[in-house]
TIVO-2410 file (N, C-alpha, C; in nm, 3 decimals):
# residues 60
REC num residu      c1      c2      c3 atome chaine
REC   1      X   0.006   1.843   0.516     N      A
REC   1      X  -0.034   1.839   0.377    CA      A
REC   1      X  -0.104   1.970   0.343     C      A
REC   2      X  -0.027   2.012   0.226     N      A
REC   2      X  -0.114   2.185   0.199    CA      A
REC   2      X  -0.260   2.112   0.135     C      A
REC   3      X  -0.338   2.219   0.106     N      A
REC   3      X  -0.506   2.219   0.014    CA      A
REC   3      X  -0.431   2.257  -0.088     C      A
REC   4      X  -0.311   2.364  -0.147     N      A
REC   4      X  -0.252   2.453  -0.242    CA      A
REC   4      X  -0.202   2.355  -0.313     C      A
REC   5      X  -0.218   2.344  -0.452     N      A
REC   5      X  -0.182   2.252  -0.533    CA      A
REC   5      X  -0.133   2.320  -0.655     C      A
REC   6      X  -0.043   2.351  -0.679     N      A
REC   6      X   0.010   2.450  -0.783    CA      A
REC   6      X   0.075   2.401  -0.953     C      A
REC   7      X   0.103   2.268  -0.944     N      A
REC   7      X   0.152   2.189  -1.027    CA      A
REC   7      X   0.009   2.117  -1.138     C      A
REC   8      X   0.021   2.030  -1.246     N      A
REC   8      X  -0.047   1.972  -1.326    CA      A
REC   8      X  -0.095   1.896  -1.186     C      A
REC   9      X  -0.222   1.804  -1.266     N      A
REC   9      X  -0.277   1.730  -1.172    CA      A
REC   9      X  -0.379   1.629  -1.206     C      A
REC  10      X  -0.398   1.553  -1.206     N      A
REC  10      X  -0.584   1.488  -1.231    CA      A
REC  10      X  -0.673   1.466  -1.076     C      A
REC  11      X  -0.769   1.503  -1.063     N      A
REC  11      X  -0.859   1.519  -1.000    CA      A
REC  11      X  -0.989   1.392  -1.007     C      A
REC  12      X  -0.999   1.392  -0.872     N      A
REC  12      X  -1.097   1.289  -0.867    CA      A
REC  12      X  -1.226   1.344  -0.790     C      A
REC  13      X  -1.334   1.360  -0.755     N      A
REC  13      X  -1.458   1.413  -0.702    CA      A
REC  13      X  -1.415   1.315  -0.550     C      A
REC  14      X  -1.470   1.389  -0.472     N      A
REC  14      X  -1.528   1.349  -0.343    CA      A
REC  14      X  -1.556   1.224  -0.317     C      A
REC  15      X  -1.706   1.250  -0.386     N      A
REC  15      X  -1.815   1.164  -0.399    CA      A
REC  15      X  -1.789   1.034  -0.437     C      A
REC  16      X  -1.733   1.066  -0.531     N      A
REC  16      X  -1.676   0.924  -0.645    CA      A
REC  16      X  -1.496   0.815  -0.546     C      A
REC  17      X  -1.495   0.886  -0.494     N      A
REC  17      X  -1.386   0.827  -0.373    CA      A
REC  17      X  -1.488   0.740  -0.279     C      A
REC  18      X  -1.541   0.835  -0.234     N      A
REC  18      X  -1.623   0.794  -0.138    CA      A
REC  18      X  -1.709   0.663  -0.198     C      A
REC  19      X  -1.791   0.661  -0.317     N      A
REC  19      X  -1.849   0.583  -0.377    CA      A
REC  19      X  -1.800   0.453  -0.418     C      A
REC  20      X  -1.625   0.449  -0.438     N      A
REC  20      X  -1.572   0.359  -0.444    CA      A
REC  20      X  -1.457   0.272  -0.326     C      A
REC  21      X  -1.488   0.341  -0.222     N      A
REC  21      X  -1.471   0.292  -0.126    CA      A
REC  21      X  -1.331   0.359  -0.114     C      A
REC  22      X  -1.256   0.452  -0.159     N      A
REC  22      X  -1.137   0.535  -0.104    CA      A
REC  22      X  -1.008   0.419  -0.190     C      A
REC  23      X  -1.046   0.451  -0.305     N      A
REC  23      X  -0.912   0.310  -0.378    CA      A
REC  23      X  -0.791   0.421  -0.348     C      A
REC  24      X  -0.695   0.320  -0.381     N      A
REC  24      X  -0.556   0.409  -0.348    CA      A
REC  24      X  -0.521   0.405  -0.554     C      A
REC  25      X  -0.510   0.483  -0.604     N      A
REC  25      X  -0.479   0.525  -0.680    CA      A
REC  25      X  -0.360   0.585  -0.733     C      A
REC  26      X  -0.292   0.493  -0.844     N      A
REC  26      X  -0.151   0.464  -0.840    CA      A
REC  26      X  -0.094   0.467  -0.944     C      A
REC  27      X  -0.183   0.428  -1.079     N      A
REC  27      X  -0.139   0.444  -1.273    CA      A
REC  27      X  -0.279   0.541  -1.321     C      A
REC  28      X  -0.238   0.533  -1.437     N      A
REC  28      X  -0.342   0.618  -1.538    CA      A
REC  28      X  -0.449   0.519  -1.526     C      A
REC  29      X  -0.374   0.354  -1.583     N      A
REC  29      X  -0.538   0.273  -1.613    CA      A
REC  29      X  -0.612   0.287  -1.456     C      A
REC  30      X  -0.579   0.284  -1.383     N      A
REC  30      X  -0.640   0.259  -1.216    CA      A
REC  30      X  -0.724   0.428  -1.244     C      A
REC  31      X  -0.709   0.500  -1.281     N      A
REC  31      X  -0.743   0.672  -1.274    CA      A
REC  31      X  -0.864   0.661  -1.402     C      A
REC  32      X  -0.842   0.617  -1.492     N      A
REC  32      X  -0.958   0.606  -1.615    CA      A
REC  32      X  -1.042   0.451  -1.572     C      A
REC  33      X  -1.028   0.356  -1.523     N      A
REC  33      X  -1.117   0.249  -1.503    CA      A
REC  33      X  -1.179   0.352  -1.372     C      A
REC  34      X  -1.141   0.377  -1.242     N      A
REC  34      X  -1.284   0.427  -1.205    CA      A
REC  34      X  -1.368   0.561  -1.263     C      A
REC  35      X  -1.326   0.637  -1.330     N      A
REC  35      X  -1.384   0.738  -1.440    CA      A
REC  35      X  -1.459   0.647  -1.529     C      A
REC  36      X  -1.464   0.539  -1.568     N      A
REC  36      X  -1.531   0.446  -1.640    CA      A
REC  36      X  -1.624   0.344  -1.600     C      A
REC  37      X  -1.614   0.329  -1.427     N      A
REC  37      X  -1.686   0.265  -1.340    CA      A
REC  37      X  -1.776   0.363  -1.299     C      A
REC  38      X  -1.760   0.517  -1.285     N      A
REC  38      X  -1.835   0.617  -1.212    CA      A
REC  38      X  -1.940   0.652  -1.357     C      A
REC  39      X  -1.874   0.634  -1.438     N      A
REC  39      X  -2.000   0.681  -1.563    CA      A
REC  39      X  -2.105   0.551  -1.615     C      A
REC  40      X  -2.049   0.423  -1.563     N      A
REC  40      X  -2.143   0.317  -1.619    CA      A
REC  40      X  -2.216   0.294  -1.517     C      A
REC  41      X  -2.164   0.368  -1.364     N      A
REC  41      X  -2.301   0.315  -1.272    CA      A
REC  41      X  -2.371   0.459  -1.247     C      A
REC  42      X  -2.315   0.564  -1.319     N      A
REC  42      X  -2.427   0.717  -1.342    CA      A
REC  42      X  -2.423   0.747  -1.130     C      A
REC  43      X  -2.315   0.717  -1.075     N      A
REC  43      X  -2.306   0.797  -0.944    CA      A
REC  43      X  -2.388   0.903  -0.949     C      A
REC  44      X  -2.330   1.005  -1.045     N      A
REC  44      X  -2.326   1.153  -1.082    CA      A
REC  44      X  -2.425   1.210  -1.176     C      A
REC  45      X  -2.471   1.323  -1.118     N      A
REC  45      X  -2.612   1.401  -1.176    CA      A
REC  45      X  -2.521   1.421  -1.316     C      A
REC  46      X  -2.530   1.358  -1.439     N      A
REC  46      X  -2.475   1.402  -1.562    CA      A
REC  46      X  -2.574   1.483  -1.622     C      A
REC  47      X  -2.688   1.461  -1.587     N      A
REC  47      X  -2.845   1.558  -1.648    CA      A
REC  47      X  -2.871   1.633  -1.606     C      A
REC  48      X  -2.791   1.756  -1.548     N      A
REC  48      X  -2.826   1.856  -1.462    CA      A
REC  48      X  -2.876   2.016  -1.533     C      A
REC  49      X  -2.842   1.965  -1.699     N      A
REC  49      X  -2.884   2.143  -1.770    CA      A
REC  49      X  -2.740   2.157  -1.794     C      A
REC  50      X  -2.648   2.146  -1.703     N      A
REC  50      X  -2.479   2.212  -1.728    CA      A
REC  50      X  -2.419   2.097  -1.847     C      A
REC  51      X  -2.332   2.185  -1.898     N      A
REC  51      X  -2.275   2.128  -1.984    CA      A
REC  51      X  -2.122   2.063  -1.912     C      A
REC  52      X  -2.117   1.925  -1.930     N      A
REC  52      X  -1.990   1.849  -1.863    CA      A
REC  52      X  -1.917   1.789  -1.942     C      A
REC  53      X  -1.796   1.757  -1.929     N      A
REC  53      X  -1.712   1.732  -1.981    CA      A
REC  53      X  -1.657   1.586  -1.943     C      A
REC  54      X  -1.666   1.472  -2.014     N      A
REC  54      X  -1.606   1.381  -1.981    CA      A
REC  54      X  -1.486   1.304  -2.043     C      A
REC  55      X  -1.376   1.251  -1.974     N      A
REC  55      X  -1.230   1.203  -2.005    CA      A
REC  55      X  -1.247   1.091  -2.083     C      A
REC  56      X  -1.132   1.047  -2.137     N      A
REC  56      X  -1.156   0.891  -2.152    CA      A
REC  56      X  -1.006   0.872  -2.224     C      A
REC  57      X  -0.935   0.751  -2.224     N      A
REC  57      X  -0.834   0.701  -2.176    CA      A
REC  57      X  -0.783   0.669  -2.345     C      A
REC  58      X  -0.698   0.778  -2.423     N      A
REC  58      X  -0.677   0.759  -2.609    CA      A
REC  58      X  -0.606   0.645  -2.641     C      A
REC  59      X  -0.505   0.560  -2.498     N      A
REC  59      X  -0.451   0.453  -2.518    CA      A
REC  59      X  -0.528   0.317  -2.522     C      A
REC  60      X  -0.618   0.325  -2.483     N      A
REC  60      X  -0.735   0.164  -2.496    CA      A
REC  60      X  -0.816   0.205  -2.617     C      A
***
């Protein structure tokens, strides 16, 4: 398996894998419900000074 990823993509953090126990990830809703599970239990330093950017799913 390369690290080189050259194509479109969505991205998931580390942390947030790790945090949810390594789901296997398979549709969009499965990809925006834990992006929606990782922001309602605040895993992630969102208050850090940096300005972040968060997704959210235009079909629900």
């Amino acid at each position: 398996m390369s690290a080189v990823h050259s194509d479109e993509a969505f991205w998931i953090q580390t942390r947030v894998l790790k945090w949810a126990g390594y789901p296997e990830v398979k549709t969009m809703d499965q990809y925006f419900d834990l992006i929606r599970k990782t922001i309602t239990k605040q895993i992630l330093p969102w208050k850090t000074g940096r300005q972040t950017y968060r997704l959210y799913n235009p079909l629900r």
